[in-house]
C-alpha positions as a Markdown table, in Angstrom:
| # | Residue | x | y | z |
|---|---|---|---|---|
| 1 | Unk | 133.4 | 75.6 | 133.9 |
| 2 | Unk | 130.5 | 75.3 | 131.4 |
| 3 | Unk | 129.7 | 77.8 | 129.5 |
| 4 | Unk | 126.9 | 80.2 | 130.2 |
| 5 | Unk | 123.4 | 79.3 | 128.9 |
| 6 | Unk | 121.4 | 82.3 | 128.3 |
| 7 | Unk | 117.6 | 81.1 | 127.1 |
| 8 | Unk | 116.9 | 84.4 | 124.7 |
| 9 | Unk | 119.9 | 83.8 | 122.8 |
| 10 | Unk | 119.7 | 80.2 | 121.9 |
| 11 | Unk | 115.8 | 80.7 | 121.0 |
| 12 | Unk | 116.4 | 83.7 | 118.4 |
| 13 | Unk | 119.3 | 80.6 | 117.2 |
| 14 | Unk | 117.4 | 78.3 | 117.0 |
| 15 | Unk | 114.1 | 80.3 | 115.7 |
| 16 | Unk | 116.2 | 81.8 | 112.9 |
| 17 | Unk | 117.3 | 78.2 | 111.8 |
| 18 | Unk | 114.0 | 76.5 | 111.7 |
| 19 | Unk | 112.4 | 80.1 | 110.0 |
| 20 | Unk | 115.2 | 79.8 | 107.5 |
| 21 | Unk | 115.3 | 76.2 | 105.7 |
| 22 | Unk | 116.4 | 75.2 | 102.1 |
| 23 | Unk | 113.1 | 75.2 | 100.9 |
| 24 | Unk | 112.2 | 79.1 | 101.6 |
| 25 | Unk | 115.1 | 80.3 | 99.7 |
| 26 | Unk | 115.0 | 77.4 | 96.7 |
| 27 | Unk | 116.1 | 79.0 | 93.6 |
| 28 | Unk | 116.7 | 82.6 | 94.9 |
| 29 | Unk | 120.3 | 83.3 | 93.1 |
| 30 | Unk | 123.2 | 81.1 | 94.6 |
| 31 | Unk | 124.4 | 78.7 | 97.3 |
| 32 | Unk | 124.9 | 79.6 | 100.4 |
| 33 | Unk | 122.2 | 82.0 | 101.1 |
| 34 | Unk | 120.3 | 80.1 | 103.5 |
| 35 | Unk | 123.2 | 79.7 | 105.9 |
| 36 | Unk | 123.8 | 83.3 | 105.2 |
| 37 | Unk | 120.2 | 84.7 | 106.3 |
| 38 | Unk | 120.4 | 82.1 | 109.6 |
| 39 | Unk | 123.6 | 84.1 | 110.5 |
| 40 | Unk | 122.6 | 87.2 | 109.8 |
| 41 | Unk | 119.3 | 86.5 | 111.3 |
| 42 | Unk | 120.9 | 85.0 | 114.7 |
| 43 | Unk | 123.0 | 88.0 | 115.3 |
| 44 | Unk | 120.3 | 90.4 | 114.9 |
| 45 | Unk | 119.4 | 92.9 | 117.6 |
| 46 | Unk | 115.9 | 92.0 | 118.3 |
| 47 | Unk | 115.0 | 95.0 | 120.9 |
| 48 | Unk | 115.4 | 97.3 | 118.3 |
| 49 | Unk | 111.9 | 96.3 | 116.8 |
| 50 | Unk | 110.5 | 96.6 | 119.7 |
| 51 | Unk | 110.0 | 100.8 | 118.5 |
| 52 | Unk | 106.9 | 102.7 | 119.5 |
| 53 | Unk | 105.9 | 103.3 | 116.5 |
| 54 | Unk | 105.0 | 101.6 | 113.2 |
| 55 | Unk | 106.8 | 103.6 | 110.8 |
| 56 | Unk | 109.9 | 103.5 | 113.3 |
| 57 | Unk | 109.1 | 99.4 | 112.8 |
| 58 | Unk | 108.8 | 99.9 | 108.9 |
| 59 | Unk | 111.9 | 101.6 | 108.5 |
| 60 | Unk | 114.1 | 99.2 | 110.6 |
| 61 | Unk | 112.3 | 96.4 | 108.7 |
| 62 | Unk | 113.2 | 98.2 | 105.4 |
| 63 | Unk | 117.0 | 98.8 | 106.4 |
| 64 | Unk | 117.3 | 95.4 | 108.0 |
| 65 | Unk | 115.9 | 94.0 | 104.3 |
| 66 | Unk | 118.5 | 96.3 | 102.6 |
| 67 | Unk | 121.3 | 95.0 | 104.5 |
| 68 | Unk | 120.4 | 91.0 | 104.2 |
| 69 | Unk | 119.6 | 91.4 | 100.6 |
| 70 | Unk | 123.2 | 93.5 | 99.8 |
| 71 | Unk | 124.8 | 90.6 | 102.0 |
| 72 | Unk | 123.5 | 87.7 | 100.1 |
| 73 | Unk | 126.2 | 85.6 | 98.0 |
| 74 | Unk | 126.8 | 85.6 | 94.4 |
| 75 | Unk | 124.0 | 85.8 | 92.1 |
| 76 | Unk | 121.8 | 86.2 | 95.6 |
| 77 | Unk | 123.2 | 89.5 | 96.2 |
| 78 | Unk | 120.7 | 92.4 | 95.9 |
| 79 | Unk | 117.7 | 89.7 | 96.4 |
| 80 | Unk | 115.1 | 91.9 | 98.0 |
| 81 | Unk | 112.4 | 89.3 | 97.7 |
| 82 | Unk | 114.1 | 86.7 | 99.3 |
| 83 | Unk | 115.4 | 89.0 | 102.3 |
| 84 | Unk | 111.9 | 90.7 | 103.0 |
| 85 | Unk | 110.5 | 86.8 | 103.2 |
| 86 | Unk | 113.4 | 85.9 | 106.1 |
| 87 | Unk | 112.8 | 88.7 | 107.4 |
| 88 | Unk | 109.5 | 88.1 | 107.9 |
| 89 | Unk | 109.2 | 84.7 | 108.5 |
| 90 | Unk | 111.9 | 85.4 | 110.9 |
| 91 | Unk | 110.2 | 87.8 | 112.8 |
| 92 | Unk | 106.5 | 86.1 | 112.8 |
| 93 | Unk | 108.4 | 83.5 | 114.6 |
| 94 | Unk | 110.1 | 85.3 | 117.1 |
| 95 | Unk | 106.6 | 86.8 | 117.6 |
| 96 | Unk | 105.3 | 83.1 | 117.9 |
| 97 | Unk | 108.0 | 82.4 | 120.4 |
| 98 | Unk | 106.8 | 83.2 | 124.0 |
| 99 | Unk | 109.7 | 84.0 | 125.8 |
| 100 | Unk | 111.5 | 85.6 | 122.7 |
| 101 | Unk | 108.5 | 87.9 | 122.8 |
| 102 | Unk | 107.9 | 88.9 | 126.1 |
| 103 | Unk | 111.9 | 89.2 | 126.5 |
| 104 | Unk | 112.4 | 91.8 | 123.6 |
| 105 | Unk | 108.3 | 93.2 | 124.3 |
| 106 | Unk | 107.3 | 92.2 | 121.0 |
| 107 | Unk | 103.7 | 91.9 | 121.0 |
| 108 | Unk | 103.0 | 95.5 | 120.0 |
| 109 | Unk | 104.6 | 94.7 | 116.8 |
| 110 | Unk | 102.3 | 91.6 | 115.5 |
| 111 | Unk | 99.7 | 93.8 | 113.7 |
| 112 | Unk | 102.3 | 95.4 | 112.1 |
| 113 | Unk | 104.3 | 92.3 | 110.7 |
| 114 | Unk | 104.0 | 91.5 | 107.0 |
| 115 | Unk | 102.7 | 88.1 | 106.1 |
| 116 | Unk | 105.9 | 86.3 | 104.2 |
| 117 | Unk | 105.0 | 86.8 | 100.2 |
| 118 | Unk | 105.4 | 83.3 | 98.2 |
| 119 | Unk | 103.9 | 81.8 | 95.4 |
| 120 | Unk | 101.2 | 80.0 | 98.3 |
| 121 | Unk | 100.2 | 83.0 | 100.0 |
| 122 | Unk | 99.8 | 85.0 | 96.5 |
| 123 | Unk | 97.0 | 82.2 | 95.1 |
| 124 | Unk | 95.4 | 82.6 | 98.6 |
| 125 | Unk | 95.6 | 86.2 | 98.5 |
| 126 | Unk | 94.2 | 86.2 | 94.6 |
| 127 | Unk | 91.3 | 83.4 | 95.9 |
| 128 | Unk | 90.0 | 85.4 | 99.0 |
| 129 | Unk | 90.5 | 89.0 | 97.4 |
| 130 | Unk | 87.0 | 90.2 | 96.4 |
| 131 | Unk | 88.1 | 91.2 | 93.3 |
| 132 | Unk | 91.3 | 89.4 | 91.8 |
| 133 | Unk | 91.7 | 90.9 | 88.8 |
| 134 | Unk | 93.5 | 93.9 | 90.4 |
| 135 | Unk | 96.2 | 91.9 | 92.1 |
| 136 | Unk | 98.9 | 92.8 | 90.5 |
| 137 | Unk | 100.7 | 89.6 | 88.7 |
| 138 | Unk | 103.1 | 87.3 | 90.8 |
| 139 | Unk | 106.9 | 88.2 | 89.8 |
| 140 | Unk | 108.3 | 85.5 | 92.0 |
| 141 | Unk | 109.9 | 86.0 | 95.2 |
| 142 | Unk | 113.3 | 86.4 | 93.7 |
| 143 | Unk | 111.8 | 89.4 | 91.2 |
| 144 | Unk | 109.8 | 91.0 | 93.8 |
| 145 | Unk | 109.9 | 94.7 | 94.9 |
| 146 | Unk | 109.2 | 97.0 | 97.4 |
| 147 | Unk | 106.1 | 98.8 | 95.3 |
| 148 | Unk | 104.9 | 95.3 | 94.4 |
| 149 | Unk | 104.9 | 93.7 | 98.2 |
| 150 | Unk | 103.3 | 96.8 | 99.2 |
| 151 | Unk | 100.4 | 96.6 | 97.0 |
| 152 | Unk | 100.3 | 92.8 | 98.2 |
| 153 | Unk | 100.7 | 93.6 | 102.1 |
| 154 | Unk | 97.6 | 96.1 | 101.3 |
| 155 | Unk | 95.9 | 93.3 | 100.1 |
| 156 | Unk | 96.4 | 91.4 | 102.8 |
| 157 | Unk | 95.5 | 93.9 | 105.4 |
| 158 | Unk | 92.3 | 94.0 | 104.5 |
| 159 | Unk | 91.5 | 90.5 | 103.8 |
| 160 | Unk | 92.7 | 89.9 | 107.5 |
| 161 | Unk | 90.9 | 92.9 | 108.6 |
| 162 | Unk | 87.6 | 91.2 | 107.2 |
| 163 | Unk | 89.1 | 87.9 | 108.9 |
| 164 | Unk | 89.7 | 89.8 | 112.3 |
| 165 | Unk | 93.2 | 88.6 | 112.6 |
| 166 | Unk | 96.8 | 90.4 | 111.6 |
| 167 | Unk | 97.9 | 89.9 | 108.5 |
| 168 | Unk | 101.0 | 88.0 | 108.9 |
| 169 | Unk | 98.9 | 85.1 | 110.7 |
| 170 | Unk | 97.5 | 84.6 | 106.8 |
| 171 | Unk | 100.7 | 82.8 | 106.0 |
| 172 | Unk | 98.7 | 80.4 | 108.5 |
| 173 | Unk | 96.0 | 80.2 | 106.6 |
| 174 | Unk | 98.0 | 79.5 | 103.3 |
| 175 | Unk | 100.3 | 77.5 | 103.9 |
| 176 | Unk | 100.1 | 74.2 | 102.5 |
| 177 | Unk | 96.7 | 74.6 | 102.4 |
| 178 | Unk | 95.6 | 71.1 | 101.1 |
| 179 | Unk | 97.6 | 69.5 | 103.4 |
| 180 | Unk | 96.3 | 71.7 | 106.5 |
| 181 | Unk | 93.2 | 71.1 | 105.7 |
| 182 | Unk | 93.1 | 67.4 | 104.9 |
| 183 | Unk | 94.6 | 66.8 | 109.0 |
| 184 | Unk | 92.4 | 69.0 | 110.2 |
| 185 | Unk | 89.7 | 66.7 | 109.1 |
């Protein structure tokens, strides 16, 4: 007999794999903590963000960053930065994902996601904030905080506001953004 194939299940695998790559955790404190996010990530119960609220949403993001950070590997361990960017490149995914969406009834969530905060999405928050000299300095992702992303995600609300889009959808806009632009001609 084969072994059931449930659709949901191999999506939120296979969307927590292709969120997670070397490249988003580079230089974040040790080996091993990409294969460690995927896992955790994979395993994690996706209905429960479906809450009715946002700060019920803000709070399970916050303890869901907690626990990935404290489970990171060696000199990863305690990594808030880099667990609040799976995290959220995780989730902006799943939201990106049709059937993972309208499985877990995830669409209330989107204007609540965070974009993911990297060095690209901090020079395109600095270059379309009217007035950049109150952006607080970049730290890094690996030195990031909670009062620092916050300031940032404020940022970004209302520069997406202005946009009329969600903020997480910036990451979009600021990704690669020489290269995006040159294909799109």
């Amino acid at each position: 007999m084969t072994e059931p194939f449930v659709l949901t299940d191999r999506l939120q695998v296979r969307t927590a794999m292709l969120a997670i790559g070397r490249s988003t955790l580079r230089n974040q404190g040790a080996a091993g903590m990409v294969a460690h996010a995927r896992s955790f990530l994979r395993a994690i119960d996706l209905g429960a963000f479906s809450s009715t609220t946002q700060k019920q949403f803000a709070r399970l993001l916050d303890s869901q960053t907690k626990r990935l950070a404290n489970g990171f590997p060696g000199d990863g361990r305690g990594n808030w930065g880099a667990a609040r960017k799976s995290m959220n490149i995780f989730l902006r995914d799943v939201v990106y994902c049709r059937p993972l969406c309208e499985h877990y009834r995830l669409v209330a969530i989107e204007p609540w996601l965070e974009v993911p905060l990297d060095s690209n999405v901090y020079d395109g928050l600095v270059s379309d904030w009217e007035d950049p000299g109150v952006v607080p300095p970049w730290p890094g992702v690996r030195a990031l905080t909670p009062s620092t992303s916050r300031v940032l995600q404020r940022i970004a609300t209302a520069i997406a506001e202005s946009m009329g889009t969600a903020r997480v959808h910036l990451d979009v806009r600021y990704w690669r953004r020489g290269e995006m632009d040159a294909l799109a001609g």
